[in-house]
C-alpha positions as CSV (number, residue, x, y, z in Angstrom):
1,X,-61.4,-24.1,67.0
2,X,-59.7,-22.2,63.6
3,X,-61.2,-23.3,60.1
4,X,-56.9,-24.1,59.9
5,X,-57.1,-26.2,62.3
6,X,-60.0,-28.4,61.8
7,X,-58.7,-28.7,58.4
8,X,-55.6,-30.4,59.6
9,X,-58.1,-32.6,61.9
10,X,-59.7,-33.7,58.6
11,X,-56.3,-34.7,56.7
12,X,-55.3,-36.6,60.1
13,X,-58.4,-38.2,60.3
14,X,-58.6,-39.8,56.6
15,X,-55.0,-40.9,56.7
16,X,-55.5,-42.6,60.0
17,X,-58.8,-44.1,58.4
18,X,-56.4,-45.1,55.3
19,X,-53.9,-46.6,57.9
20,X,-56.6,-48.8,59.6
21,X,-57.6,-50.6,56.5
22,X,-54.2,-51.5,56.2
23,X,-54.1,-52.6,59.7
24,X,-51.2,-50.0,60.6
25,X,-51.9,-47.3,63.4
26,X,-50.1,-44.2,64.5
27,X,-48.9,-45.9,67.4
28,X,-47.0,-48.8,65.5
29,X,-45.7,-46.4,63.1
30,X,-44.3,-44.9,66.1
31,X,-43.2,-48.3,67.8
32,X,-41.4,-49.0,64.3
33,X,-39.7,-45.8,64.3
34,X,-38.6,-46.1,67.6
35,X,-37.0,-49.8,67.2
36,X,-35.1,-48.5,64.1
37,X,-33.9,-45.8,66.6
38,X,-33.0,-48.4,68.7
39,X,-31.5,-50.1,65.7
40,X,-29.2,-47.4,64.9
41,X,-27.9,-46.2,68.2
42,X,-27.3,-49.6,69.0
43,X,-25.1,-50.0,65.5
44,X,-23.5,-46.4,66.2
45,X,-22.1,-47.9,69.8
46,X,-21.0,-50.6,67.8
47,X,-19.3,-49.1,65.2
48,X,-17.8,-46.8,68.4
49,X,-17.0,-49.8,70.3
50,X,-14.8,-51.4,67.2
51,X,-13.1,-48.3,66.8
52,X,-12.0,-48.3,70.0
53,X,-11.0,-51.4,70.1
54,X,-9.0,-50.7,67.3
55,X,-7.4,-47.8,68.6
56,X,-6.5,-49.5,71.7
57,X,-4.8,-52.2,69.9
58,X,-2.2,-49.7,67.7
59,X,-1.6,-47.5,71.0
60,X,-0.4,-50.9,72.3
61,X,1.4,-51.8,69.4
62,X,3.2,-48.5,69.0
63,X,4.2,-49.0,72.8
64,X,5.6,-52.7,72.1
65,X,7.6,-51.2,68.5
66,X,9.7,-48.5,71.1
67,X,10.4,-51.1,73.3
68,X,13.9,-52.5,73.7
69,X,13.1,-56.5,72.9
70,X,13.5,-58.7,70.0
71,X,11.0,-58.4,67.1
72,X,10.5,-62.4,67.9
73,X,9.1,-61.6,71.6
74,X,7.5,-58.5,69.9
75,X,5.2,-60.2,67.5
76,X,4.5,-62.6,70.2
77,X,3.1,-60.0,72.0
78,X,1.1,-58.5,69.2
79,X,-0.1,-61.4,68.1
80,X,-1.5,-62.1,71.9
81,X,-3.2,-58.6,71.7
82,X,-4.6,-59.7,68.1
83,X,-5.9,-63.0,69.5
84,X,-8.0,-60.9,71.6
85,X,-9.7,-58.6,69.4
86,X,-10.1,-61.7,67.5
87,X,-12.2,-63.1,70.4
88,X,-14.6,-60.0,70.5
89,X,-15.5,-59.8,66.6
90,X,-18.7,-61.3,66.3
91,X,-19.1,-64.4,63.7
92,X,-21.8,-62.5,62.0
93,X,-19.5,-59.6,61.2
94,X,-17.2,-61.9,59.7
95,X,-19.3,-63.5,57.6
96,X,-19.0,-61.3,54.6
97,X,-15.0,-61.6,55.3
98,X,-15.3,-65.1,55.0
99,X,-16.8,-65.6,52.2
100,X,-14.9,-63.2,50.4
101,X,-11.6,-65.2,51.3
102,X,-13.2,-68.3,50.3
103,X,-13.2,-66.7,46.9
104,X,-9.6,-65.6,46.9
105,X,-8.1,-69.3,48.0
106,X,-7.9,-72.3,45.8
107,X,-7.5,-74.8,48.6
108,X,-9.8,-73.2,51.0
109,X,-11.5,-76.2,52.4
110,X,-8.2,-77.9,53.3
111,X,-7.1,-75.3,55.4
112,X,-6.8,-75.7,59.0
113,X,-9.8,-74.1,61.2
114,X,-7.7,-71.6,62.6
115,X,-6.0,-70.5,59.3
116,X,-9.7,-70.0,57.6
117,X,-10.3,-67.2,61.1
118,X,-7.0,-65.7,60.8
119,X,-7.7,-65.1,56.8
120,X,-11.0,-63.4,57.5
121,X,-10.1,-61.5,60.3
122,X,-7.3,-60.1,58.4
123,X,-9.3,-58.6,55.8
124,X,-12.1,-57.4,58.2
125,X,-9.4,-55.4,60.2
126,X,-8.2,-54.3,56.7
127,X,-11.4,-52.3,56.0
128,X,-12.0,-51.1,59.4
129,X,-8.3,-49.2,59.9
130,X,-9.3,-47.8,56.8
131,X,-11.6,-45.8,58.7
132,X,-8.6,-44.6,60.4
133,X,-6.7,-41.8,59.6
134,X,-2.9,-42.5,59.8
135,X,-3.7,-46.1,60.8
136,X,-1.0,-48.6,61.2
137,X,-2.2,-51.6,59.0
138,X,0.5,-54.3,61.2
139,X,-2.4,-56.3,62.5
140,X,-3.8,-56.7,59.0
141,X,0.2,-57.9,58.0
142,X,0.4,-60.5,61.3
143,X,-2.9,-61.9,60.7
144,X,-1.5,-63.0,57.2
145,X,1.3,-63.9,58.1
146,X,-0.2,-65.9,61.1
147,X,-2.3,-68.0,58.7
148,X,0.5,-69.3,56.5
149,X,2.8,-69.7,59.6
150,X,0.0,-72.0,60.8
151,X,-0.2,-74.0,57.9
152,X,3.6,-74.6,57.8
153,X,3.9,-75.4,61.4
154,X,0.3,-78.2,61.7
155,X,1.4,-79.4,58.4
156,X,4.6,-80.0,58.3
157,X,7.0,-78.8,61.3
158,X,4.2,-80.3,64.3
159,X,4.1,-83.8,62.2
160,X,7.7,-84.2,61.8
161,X,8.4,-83.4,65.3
162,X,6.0,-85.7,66.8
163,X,6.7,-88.1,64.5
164,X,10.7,-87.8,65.1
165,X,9.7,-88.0,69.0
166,X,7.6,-91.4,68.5
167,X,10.7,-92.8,66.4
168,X,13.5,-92.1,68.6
169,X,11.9,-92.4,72.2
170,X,14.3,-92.4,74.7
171,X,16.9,-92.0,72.1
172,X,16.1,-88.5,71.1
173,X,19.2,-86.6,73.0
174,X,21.9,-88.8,72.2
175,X,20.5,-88.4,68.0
176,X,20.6,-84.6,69.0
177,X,24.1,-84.2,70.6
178,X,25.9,-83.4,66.7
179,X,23.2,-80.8,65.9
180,X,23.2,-79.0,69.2
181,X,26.7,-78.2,68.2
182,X,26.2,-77.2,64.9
183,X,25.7,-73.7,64.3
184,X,23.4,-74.2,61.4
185,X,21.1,-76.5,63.4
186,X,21.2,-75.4,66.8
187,X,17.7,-73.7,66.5
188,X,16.0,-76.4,65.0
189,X,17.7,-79.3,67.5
190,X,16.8,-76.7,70.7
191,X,13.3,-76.6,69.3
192,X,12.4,-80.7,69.1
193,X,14.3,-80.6,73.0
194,X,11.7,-77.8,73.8
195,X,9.0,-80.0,72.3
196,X,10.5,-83.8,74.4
197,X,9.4,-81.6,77.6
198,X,6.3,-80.2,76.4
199,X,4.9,-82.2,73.2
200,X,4.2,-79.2,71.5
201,X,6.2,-78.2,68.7
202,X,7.0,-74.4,68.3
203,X,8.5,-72.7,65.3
204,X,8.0,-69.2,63.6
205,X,7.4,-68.7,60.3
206,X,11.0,-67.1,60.0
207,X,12.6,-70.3,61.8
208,X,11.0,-72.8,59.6
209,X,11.6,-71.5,56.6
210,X,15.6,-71.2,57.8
211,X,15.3,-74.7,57.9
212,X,13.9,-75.3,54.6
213,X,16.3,-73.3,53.1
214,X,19.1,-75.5,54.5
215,X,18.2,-78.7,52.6
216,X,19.2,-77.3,49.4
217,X,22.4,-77.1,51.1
218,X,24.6,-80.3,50.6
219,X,27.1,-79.5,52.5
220,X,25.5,-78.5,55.6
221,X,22.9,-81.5,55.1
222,X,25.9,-83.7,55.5
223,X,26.9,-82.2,58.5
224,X,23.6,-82.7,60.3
225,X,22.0,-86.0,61.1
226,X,18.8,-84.2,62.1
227,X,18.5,-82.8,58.4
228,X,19.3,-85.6,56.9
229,X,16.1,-87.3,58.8
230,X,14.1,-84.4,58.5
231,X,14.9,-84.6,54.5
232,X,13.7,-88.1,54.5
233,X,10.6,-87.4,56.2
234,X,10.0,-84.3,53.5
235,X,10.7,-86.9,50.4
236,X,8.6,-89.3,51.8
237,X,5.8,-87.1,52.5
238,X,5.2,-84.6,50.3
239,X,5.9,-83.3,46.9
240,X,9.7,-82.2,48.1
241,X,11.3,-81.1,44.5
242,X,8.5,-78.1,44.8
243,X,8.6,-77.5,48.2
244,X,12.3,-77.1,48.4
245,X,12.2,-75.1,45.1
246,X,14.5,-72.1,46.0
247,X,12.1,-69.6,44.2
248,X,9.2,-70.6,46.5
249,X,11.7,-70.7,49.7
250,X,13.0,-66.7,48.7
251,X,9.1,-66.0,48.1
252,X,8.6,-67.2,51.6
253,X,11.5,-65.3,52.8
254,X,9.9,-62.4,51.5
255,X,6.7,-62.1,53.9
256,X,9.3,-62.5,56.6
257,X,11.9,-60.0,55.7
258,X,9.5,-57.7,54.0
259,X,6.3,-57.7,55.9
260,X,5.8,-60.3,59.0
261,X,9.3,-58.7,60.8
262,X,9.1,-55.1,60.3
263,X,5.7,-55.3,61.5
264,X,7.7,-55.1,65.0
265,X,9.7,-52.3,64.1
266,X,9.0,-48.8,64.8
267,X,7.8,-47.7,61.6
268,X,4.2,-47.7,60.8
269,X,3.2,-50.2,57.8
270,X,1.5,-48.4,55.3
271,X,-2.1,-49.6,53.5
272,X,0.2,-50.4,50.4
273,X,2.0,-53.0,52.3
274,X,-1.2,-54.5,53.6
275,X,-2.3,-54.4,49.9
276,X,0.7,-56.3,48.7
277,X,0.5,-58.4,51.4
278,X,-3.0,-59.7,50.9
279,X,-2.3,-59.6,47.6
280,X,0.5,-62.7,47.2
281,X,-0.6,-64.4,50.6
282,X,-3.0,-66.7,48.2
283,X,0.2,-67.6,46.1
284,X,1.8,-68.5,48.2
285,X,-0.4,-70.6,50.5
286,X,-2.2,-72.1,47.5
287,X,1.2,-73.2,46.5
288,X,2.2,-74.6,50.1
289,X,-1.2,-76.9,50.0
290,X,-0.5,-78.2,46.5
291,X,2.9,-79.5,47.6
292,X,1.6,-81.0,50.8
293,X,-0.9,-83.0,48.2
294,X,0.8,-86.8,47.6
């Protein structure tokens, strides 16, 4: 045996005898190192994993922008293929997403369950297209949009409906017949006959903010007998002079002509627009909340 290598016997030696009065041995040192091996190839399929994930979900979005179908049926469609990859992200990953849009939300804990995922999940697919080059930020622009249609529709929309339903009973056609006529109305009257059938109300963000907009109307409001109920229930219910305030209603109008509808079209939507986006979604949610406070 070389003088070298007895040397490097020696050095071995002390440190393992160094190591053993702090109870560590080579062995663990090399259990440890092989968990955080374990660790990171684990994190690296992850990470992998997510990616995929992601680029699965704009190869299918790309395919439903081509196709030859309404934007309506469209962002159904997306937003079925988003409810899915909402599904797989674990709650743990979210968490930092979460807390972060706590901080960004004035009325935060009066949102509805669903509205405090979509939120989160918005801005956790918002960093990780980032990681994307090219990437179409849509899903990060649906989410939003998803959690202030849901707010609109539990909060106000679902309850009047329901409500309307109870009041009229078995009278509910015959107090339909005018608007189902009307061209103004005919949306909203189809929608409360799709909702006698199935008791569950169904309006997009784009519909119920039509509506909205048609109570600062007069004229048309005159015309309607299902406006002028759904007027009264918005008077008697919430803070209406606000909620019916044009400048909120063309804000509104906004996310749907600017962001939520040419999310379907072919065009990719650029980080900016996510950006803007995420950056006037609190306004105007916030603002919804307050004016659903009486």
């Amino acid at each position: 045996m070389t003088e070298d290598l007895l040397f490097v016997l020696d050095i071995l030696g002390e440190i393992q005898k160094k190591l053993d009065v702090q109870g560590i041995t080579i062995d663990g040192i090399n259990q440890e190192v092989e968990g955080l091996q374990h660790y990171r190839k684990r994190m690296e399929a992850k990470i992998d994993g997510i990616g995929k994930q992601l680029s699965d979900l704009l190869i299918s979005f790309d395919e439903l922008k081509l196709e030859t179908r309404g934007f309506e049926e469209k962002i159904i469609l997306m937003n079925m293929k988003l409810g899915r990859i909402e599904q797989n992200i674990d709650s743990e990953d979210l968490e930092d997403y979460y807390l972060l849009s706590q901080s960004n939300y004035c009325n935060w804990d009066r949102l509805d369950e669903l509205t405090r995922k979509f939120i989160p999940v918005a801005e956790y697919l918002f960093s990780k297209l980032q990681k994307l080059s090219g990437a179409d930020y849509s899903p990060v622009i649906l989410e939003l949009c998803k959690a202030i249609e849901n707010e609109f529709l539990l909060k106000v929309f679902k309850k009047y409906t329901l409500e309307l339903l109870i009041r009229q009973g078995r009278n509910i056609h015959r107090f339909l017949v005018v608007d189902s006529g009307n061209n103004n109305t005919r949306i909203f009257a189809k929608a409360v006959k799709k909702a006698v059938r199935t008791n569950k109300p169904e309006y997009t963000l784009g519909q119920m903010n039509t509506i909205l907009s048609l109570l600062n109307q007069i004229d048309v409001v005159n015309a309607s007998p299902l406006l002028q109920d759904f007027d009264a229930y918005i008077s008697r219910e919430y803070d209406s002079g606000n909620l019916l305030d044009t400048a909120y209603i063309d804000k509104v109008s906004q996310i749907v002509n600017d962001y939520r509808n040419p999310s379907a079209h072919p065009e990719y939507m650029a980080f900016e627009k996510a950006q803007e986006c995420k950056d006037i979604m609190p306004d105007r949610i916030d603002y919804l909340l307050d004016c659903l406070m009486v």
